[in-house]
N, C-alpha and C positions, 0 to 999 in steps of 0.2 A: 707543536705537539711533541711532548717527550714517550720515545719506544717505551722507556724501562717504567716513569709511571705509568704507561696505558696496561704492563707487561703488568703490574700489580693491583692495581684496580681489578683488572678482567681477572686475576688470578682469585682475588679477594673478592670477587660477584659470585666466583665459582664454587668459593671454600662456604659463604654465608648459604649461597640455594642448598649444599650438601646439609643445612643443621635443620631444614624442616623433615627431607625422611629420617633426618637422627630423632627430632623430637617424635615424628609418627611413632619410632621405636622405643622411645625411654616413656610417652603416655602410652601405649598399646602395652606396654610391661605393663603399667601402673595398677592396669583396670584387672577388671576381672576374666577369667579365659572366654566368655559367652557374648562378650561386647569388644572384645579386643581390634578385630577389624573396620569396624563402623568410627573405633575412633583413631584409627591409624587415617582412616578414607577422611576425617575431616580435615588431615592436613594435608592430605592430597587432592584435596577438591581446592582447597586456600590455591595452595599452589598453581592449580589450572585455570581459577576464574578468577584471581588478583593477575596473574600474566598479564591474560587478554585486557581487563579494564587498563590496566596500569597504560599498557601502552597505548588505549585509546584516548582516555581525556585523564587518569589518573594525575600521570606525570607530569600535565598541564594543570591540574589544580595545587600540586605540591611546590612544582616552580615555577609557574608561569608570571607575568609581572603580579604584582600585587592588582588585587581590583578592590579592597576594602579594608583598610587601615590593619594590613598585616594578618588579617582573618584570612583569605583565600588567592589564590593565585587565578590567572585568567584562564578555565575549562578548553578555551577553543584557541589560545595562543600554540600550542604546539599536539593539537587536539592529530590522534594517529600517528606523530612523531612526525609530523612535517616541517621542514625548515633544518632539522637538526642531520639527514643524511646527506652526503656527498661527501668525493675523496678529491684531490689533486690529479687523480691519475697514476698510474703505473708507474711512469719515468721518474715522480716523485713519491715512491714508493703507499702508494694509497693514503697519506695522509690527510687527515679530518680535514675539511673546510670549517666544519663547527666545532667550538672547543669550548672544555667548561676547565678554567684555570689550564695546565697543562696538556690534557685526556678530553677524547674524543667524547661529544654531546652524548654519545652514543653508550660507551662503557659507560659514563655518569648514570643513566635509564638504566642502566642493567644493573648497576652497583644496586642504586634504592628502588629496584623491582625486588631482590629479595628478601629488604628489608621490609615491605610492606606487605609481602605472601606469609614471613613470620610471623609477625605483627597478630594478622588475622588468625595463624594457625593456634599461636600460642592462648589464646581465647578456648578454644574447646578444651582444656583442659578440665574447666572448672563445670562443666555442664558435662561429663561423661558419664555412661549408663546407661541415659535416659534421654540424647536429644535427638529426631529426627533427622533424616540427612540431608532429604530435599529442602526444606525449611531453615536446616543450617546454613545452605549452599545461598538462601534468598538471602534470608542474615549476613553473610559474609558481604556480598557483593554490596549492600546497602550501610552497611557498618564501616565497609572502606570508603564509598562517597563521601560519607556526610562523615564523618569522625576521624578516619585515620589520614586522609589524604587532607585536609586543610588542617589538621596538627603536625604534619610532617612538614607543612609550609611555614607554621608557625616556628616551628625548629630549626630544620635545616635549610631553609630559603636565604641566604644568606645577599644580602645587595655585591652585586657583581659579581655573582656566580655565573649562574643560570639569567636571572630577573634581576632588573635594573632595580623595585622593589621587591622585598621578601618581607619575611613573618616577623610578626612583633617580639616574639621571644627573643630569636637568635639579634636582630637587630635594633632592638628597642630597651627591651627589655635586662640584653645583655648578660643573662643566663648562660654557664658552662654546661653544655651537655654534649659530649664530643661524637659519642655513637648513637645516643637513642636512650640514655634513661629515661624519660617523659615519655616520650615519641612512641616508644617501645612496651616497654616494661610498666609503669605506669599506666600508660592507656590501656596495655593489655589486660592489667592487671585490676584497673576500675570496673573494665567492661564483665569481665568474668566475674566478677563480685556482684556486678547490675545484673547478668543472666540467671545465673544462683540463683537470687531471688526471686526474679520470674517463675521459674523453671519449678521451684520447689526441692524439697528433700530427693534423694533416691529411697525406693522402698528399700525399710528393714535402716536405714541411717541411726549410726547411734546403738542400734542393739546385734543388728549383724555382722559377725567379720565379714567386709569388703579387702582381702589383703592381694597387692601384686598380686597377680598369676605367674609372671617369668620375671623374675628380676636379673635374666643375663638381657634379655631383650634392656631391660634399664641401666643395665650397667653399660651395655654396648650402645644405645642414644646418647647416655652423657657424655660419652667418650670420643660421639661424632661429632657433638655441641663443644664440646672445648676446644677438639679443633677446632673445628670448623669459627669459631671467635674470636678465633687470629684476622681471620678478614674481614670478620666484623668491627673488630675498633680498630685493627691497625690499619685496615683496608681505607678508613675514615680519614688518615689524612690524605687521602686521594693523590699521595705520592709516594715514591718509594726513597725515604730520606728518614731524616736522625727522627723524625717526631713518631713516626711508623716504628722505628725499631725502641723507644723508650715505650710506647704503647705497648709493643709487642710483650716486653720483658714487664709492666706494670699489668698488663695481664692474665699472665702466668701465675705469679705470683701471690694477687690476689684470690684466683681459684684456689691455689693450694691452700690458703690460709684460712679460707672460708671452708674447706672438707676439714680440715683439723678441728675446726673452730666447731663446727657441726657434730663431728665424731666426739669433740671432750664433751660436749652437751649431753647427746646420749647417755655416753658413758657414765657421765653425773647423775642424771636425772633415773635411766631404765636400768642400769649397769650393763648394758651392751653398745660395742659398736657395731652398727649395720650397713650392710653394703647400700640398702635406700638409703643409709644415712649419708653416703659415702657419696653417691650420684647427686641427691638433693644439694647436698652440700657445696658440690661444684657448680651447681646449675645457680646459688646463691651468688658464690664471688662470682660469676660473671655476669651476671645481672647488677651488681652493685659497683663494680669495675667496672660496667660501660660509660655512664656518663663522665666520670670523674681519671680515665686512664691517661687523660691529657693537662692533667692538674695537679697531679699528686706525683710524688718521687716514689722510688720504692720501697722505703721503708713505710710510706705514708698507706700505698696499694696493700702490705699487707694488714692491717692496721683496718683500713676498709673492708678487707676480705674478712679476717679475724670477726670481726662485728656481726659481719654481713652472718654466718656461719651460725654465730647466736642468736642474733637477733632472729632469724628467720627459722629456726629449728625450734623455737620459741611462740613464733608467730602460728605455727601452721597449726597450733592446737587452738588459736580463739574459735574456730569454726563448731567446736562441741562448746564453750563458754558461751557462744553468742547467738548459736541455732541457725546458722547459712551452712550448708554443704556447699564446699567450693571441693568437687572430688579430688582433684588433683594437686592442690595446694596453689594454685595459677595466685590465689591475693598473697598466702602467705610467706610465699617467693618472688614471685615479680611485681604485686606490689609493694610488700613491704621491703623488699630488696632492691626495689627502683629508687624509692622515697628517699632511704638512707644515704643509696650508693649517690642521688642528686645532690642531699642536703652535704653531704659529707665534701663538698667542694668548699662548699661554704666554712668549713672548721677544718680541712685538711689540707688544703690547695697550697701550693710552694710555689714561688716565683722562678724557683729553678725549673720548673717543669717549663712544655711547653707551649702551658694555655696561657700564661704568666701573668695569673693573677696569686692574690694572695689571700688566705683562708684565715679565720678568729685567731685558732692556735699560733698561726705565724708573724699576724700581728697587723693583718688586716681590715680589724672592726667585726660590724656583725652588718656591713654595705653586702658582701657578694654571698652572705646565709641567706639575707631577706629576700635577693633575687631568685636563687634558688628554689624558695620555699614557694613564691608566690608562681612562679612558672612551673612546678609542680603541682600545686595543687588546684590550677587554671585546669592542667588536662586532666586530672585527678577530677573534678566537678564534671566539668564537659564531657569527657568520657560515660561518667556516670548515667549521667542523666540520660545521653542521647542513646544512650545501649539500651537501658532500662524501657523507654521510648518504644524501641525500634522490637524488643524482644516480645514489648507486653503487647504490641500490636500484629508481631508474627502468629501468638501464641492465643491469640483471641479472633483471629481469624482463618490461616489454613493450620495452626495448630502444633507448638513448635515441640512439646511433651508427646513421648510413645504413652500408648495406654499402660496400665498396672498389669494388665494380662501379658502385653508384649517384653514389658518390662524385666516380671521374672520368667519366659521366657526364653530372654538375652535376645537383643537387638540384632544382632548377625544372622541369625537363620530367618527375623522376622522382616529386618529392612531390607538384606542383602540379599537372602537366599543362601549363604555361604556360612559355614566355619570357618575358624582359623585352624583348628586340630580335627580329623578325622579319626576319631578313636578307634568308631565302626572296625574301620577297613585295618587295625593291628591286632583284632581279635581280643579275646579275652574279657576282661569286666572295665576297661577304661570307658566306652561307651555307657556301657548301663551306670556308671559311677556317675558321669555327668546328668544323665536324666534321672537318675537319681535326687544331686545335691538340686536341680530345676523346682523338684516335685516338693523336697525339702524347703525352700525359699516361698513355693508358692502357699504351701500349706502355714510356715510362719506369717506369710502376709495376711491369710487370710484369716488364723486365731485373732492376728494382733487386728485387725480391722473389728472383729466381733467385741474386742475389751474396749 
């Protein structure tokens, strides 16, 4: 056991749990003032019932031995985290008896617990407004079994880590993906485009302003999500040495170049820069920076970032072209900014880095694009479908849509009982303003129902 990478790992578990209350805060910006809580609370719900699973059988489907040609890991091989605690004792200063590479079995389970509470949380984006919270909460728990936890096997299961066998991707397959572009972003990013369409429109899509309510609330998320993704890819080489700090410095980098890239689009397209544009933009380069941070140099990281910034600012408008409400842009950022930032190993990757392979551009064929491609859009399908699956059967039984009544509304007084802003009690006309713009919503749904 090494002190200093346990000392980085556990630091980088801590900085990755800090990006789900950041995303509570940049989606809870996003929405509307009326439902803002209800979608803060689905990433705080991710957070408390991915824990508990995680540590029951979760962690044992993601790396337990293989039990089926790189599909799933063994549920009951470390089912409650058994096997993986004990120390040497005091005298030898508590060190691990179990170790994964360097770092206690233990910080290992708590590194990818927070990547799997993201995972889940980064999903409600695309269903906010409008989704139930009990019914999310069954969703969640059911979407990690069967979908996210045997794709994080197929990923990061690597033979002689954890499990003697691991997942077809990482070892089969041979796919670069260093932090979770697939794993992550990708699956996240299917599944939200599978709920969408379950789920339906939000009423008034398309003809009502839906704009942020707080955009410091969004501005102050993305700003907990950047940090905070320092421990998520650099935290990934699960040691604290040169490959963590060239991560480090390739995903900086890439963030920045994707809010520029983001902000000249704007500016081209609306002739404004915006401060959403400014957030979205960062939340691209590190979604397309995550797979590829261990592959690219840094000229290459901004060059991915750059793209990512267009490409994705580009992207969030197919949802009015193509008729999906995806509210928060969950496809036209994480997965269109998954896809890229995976593919883009394939056409970017440098032998100088430290995944060391080599990318088209550099003169490695079109061998490490095709693996790429097909390991994304493996969890690109799979995702899809078992979301789709898992939503249409929530939604056709206890029912996973609020009604139209509850809907306008707003979810917060009607699931929660709660505001997020008590007007009331500041006096003056904020209160009647809002039951106001309610009464205003409800009466255009209801014209628009009669046309």
């Amino acid at each position: 056991m090494d002190t200093g990478d346990t000392a980085w790992v556990l630091a980088s578990a801590a900085l990755v749990l800090l990006m789900t209350p950041g995303l509570a805060l940049f989606y809870g910006g996003m929405v509307r003032a009326k439902s803002v809580l209800n979608m803060m609370m689905m990433s705080f719900g991710a957070l408390a019932l991915i824990s508990v699973l995680w540590v029951l059988y979760g962690y044992s489907m993601a790396f337990g031995d293989d039990v089926g040609a790189g599909l799933l890991g063994d549920p009951f091989e470390f089912f409650g985290l058994k096997g993986l605690m004990g120390t040497e004792g005091i005298d030898n200063g508590f060190a691990a008896t179990s170790l994964v590479f360097t770092i206690p079995s233990m910080a290992f389970v708590a590194f990818q617990a927070v990547f799997a509470i993201i995972t889940v949380a980064l999903i409600s984006g695309a269903i906010a407004d409008r989704a139930r919270f009990g019914p999310w909460m069954v969703f969640a728990g059911i979407w990690a079994t069967v979908v996210y936890f045997p794709v994080a096997h197929w990923v990061f299961a690597f033979n002689g880590a954890e499990s003697e066998t691991g997942g077809w991707i990482a070892n089969d397959l041979l796919a670069v993906d260093f932090a979770g572009g697939t794993a992550v972003h990708v699956n996240a990013g299917a599944a939200g485009l599978a709920l969408a369409l379950v789920l339906g429109k939000r009423r008034g899509f398309g003809r009502d302003p839906m704009r942020p309510h707080n955009l410091t609330l969004v501005m102050l998320g993305a700003g907990l999500l950047w940090f905070g993704w320092f421990g998520f890819n650099a935290g990934s080489a699960l040691s604290a040495n040169g490959q963590a700090a060239e991560v480090w410095v390739t995903t900086m980098v890439a963030t920045g170049a994707a809010a520029l890239g983001w902000l000249l689009t704007e500016k081209i397209r609306d002739g404004h820069a915006t401060s959403l544009g400014a957030a979205s933009g960062v939340v691209a380069g590190l979604v397309a920076i995550t797979p590829s941070c261990s592959a690219v140099t840094p000229v290459g990281a901004i060059i991915v970032g750059a793209v990512a910034g267009v490409v994705c600012a580009l992207a969030v408008g197919l949802k009015y072209k193509l008729g999906y409400d995806d509210s928060l842009d969950v496809v036209g950022v994480h997965l269109v900014g998954g896809l890229w930032g995976t593919l883009s190993v394939g056409l970017l990757a440098s032998a100088t880095a430290t995944a060391g392979v080599e990318g088209l551009f550099y003169g490695g064929g079109l061998g490490q694009l095709g693996k790429q491609a097909v390991g994304a859009l493996a969890v690109l399908a799979y995702s899809f479908v078992l979301t789709y699956v898992i939503g249409l059967a929530i939604q056709k039984t206890i029912g996973f849509r609020v009604s139209e009544e509850d809907e306008v509304a707003g979810i917060d007084s009607v699931v929660h009982a709660e505001t997020a802003y008590d007007f009331a009690s500041l006096g003056g006309s904020g209160g009647a303003t809002l039951v106001g713009q309610a009464h205003a919503e409800a009466r255009n749904t209801e014209g628009a129902t009669r046309a």
